[in-house]
C-alpha positions in Angstrom: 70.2 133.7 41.3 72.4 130.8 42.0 73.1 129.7 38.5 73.8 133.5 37.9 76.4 133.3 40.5 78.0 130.1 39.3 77.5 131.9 35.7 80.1 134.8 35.8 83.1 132.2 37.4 82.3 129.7 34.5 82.7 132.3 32.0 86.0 133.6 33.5 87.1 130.6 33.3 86.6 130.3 29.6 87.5 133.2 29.2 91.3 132.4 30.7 91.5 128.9 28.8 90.7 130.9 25.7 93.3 133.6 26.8 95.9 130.7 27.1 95.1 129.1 23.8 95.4 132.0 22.0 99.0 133.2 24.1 100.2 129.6 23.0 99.1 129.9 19.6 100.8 133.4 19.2 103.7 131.8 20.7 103.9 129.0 18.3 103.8 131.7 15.7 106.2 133.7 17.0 108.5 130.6 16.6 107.5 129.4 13.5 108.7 133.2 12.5 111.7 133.5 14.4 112.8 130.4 12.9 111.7 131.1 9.2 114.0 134.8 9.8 116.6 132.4 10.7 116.7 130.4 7.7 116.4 133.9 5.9 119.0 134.9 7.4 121.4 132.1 6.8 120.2 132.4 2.7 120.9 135.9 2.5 124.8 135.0 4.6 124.9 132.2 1.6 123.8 134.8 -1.4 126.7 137.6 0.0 129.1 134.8 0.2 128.1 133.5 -3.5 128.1 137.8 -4.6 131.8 138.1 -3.0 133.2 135.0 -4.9 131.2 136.4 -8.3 133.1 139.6 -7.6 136.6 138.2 -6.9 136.5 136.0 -10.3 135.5 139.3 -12.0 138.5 141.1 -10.3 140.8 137.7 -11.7 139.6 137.7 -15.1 140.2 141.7 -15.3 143.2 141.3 -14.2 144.1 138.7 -16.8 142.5 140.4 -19.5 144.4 143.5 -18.9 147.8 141.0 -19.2 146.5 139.8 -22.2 146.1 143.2 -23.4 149.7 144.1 -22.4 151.1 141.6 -24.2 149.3 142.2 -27.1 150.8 145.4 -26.9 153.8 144.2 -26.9 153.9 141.8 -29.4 152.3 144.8 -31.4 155.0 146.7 -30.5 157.8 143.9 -31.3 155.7 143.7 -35.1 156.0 147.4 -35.2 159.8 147.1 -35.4 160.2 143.7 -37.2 157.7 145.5 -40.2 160.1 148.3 -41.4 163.5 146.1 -41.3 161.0 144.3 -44.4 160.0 147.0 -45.5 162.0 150.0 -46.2 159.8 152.1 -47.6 156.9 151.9 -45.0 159.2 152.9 -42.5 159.2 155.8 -40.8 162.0 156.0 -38.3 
């Protein structure tokens, strides 16, 4: 009766180291994903960033496309009146 005595105290005891190896493995865990969300985190800052500077060279070269095409206009427009002073009987002013 002794040992059964002794018995139930032992096992609580186990039972609490196994309690705190399992709280500090779940801990260690916890960081390991806290600091993997971080680094995720920072990635998904860098890709946003990367998208925004993608976008604004996209807005540039619009923009300079849509000069160009201006001044193709006007150069087509220029050619338009230089072609019937050569031609007299292509115009039609």
């Amino acid at each position: 009766m002794n040992k059964s005595n002794s018995n139930p105290m032992h096992e609580c005891e186990q039972m609490v180291q196994m309690l705190i190896q399992q709280t500090t493995h779940s801990y260690q865990v916890y960081e390991q994903l806290k600091q993997q969300e971080q680094r995720n985190a920072m990635q998904l800052q860098s890709l946003i960033s990367k998208e925004r500077q993608a976008i604004q060279t996209i807005h540039t070269a619009l923009q300079s496309h849509q000069q160009a095409i201006a001044e193709m206009e006007q150069v087509v427009e220029l050619y338009k009146q230089i072609v019937p002073t050569h031609n007299s009987s292509s115009s039609t002013n």
